[in-house]
Backbone as numpy.savetxt, mean C-alpha at the origin, in Angstrom:
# Nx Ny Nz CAx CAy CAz Cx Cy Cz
-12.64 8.41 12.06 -12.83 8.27 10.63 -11.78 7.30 10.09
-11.98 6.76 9.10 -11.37 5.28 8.75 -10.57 5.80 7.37
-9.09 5.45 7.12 -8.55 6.14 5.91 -7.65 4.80 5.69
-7.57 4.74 4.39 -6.49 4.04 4.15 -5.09 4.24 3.54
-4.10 3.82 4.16 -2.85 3.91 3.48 -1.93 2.99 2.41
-2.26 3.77 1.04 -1.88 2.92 0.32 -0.44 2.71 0.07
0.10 2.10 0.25 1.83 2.08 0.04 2.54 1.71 -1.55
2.84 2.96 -1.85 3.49 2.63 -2.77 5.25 2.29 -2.70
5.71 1.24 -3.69 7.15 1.41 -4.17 7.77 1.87 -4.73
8.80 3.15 -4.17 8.77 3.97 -5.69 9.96 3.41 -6.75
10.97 1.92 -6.41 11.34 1.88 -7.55 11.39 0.10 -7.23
11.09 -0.54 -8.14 10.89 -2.36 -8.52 11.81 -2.73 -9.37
12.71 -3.44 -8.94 13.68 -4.48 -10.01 12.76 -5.36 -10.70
13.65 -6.33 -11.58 13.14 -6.50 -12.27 12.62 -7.87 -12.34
12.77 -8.36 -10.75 12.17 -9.59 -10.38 11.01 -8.97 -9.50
10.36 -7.58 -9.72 8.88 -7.45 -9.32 9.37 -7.02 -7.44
10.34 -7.39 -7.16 10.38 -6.50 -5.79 10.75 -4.91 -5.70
10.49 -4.40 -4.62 11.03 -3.50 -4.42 12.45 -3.26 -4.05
13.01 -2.24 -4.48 14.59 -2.34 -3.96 14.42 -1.82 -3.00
15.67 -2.39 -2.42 16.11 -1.85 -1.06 15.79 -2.30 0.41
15.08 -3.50 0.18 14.61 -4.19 1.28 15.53 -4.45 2.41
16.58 -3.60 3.01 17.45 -4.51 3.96 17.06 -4.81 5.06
17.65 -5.15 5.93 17.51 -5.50 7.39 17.17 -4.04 8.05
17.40 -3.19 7.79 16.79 -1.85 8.65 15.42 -1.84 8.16
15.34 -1.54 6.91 14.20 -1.96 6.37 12.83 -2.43 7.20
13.51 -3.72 7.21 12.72 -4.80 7.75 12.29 -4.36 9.22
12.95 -4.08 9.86 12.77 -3.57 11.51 12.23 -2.42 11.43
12.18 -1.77 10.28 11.81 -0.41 10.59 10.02 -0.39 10.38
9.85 -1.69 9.21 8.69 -1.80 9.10 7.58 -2.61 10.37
8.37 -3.45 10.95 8.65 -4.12 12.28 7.68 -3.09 12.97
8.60 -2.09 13.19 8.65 -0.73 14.35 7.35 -0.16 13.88
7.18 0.24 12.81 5.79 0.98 12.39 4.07 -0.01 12.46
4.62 -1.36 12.20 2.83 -2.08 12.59 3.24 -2.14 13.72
3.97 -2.44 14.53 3.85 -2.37 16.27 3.13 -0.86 16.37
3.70 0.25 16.31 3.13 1.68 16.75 1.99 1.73 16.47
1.18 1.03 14.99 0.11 1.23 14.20 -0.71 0.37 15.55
-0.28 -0.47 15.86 -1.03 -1.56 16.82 -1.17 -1.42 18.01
-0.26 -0.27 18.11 -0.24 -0.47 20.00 -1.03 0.92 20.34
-1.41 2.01 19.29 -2.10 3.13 19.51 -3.13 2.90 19.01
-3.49 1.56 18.89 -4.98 1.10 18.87 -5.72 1.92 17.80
-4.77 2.00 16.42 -5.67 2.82 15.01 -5.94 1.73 13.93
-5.19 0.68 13.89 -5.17 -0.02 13.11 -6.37 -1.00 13.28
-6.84 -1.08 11.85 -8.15 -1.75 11.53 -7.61 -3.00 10.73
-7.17 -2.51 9.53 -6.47 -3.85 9.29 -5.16 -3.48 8.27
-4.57 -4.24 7.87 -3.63 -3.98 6.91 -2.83 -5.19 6.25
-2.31 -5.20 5.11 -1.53 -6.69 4.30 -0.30 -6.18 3.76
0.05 -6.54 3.59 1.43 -6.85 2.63 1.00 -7.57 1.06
1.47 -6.89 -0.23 0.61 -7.53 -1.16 1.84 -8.34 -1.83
2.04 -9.21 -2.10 2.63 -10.47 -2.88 3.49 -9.84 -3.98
4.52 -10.14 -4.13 5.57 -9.21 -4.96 4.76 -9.33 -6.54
5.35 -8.32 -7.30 4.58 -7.97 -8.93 4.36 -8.99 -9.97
5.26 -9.89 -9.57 5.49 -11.25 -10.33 3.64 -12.17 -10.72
3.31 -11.76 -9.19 1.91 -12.70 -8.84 0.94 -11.98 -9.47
0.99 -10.80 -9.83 -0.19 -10.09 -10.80 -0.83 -10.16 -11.66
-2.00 -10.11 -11.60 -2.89 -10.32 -12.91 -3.53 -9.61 -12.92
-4.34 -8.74 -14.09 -5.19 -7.78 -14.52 -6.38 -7.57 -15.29
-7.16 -7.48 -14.64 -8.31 -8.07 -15.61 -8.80 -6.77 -16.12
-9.23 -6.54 -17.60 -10.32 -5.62 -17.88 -11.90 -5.87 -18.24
-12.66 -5.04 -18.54 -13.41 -5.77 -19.12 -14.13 -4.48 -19.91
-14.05 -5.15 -21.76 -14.52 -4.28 -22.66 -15.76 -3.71 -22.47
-16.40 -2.61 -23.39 -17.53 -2.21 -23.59 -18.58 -3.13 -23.88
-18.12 -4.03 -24.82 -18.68 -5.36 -25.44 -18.57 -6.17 -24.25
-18.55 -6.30 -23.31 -18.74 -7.32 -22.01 -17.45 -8.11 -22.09
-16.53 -8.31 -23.28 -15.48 -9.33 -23.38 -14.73 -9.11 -22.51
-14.00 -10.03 -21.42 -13.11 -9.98 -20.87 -11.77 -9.97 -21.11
-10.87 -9.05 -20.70 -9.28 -9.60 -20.83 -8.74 -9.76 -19.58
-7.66 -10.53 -19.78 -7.15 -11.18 -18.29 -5.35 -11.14 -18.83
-4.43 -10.60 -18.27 -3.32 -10.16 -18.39 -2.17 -10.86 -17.23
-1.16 -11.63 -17.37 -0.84 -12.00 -16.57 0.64 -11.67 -16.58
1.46 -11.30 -15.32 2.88 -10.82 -15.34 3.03 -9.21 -14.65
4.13 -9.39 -14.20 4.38 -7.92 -14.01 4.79 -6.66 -14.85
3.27 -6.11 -15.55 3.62 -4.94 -16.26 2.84 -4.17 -15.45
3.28 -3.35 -15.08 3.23 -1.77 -14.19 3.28 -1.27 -15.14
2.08 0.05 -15.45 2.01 1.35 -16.04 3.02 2.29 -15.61
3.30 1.83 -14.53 3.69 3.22 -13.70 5.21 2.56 -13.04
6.08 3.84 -12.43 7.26 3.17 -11.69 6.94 2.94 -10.42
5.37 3.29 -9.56 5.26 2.99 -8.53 4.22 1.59 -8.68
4.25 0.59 -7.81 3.72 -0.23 -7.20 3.06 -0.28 -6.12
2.03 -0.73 -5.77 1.66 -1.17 -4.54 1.82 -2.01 -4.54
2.55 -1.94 -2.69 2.90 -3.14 -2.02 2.30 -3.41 -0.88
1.20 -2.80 -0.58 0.45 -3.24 0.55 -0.29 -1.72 0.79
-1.20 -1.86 2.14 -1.97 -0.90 3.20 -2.30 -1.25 4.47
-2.68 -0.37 4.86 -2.97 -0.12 6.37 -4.29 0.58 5.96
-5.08 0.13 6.88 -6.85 0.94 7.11 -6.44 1.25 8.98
-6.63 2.11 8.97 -6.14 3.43 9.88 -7.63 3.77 10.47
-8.15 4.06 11.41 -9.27 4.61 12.32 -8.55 5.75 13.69
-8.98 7.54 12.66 -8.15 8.21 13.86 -9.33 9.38 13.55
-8.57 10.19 14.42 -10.12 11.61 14.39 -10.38 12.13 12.84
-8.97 12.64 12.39 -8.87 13.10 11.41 -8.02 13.01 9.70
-8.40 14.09 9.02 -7.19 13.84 7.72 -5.64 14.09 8.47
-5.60 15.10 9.24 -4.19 15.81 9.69 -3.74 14.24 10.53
-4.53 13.59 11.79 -3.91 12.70 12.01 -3.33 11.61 10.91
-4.24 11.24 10.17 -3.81 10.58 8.91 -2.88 10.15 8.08
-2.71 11.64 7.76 -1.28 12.07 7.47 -0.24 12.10 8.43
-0.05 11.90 9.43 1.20 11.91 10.54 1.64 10.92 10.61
0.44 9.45 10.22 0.77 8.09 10.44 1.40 7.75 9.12
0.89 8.45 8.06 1.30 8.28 6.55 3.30 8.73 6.38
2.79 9.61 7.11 4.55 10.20 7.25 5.36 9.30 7.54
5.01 8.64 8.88 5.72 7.47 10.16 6.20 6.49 9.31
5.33 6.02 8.03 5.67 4.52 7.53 6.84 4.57 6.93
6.99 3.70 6.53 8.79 3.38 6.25 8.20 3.32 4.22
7.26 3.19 4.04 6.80 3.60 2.45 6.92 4.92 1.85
6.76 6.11 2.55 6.94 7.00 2.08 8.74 7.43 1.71
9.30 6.84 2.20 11.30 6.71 2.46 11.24 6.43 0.86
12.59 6.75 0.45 13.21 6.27 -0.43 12.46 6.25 -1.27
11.94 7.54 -2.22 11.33 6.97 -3.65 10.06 6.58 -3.55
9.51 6.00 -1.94 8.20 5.46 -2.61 7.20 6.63 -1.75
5.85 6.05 -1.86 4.87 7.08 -1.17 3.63 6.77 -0.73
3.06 6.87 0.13 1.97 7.08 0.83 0.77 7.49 0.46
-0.71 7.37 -0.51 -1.21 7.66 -0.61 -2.35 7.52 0.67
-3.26 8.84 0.89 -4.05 8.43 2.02 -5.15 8.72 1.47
-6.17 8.05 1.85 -7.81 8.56 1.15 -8.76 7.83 2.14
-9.67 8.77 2.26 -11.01 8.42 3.47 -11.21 7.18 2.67
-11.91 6.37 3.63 -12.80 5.06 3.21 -14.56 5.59 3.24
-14.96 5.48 2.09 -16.23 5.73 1.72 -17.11 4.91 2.76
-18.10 5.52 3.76 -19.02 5.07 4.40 -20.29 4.94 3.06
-20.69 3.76 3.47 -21.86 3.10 2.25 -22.92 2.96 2.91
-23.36 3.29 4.58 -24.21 3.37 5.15 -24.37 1.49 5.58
-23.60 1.19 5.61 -24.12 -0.43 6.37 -23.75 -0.51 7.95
């Protein structure tokens, strides 16, 4: 079954990154798409472009569009990327959700099945 892991940041300065990026960091995230890759679960996954690059579109009742540009977050978490995950179950799911270096420090892991649409 196919789930994805959404990665949140749980805290963003105010140039739209996440804090805390160091060199462990970095290797640690290193360490986790290697594991994701080498136990053959990983379907696909990105890294999303720091908050700066954001834009938001709505679109009214009246069909009018709005288009919003800059980093305003509702929220103190961000997404900063995912992983689409292919394992038996929710419980495995969650074990890989644990592993990532996103759930550390403030930020978190959301996991949710990927809707089969029958194609």
């Amino acid at each position: 079954m196919k789930y994805v892991l959404l990665i949140n940041a749980g805290s963003v300065g105010e140039d739209g990154q996440a804090d805390g990026c160091d060199a462990q960091a970095v290797e640690d995230w290193i360490a986790f798409d290697k594991a994701v890759r080498d136990a053959g679960v990983m379907v696909s996954g990105e890294s999303l472009a720091d908050l700066v690059t954001a834009t938001t579109v709505r679109v009214a009742e009246d069909g009018r569009r709005s288009v919003v540009d800059g980093p305003f977050a509702e929220t103190r978490e961000v997404l900063g990327g995912f992983y689409v995950i292919d394992v038996p179950d929710l419980d495995a799911a969650l074990d890989w959700a644990a592993r990532c270096p996103g759930a550390r420090g403030g930020g978190s892991v959301v996991v949710r099945p990927v809707a089969d649409m029958g194609a």
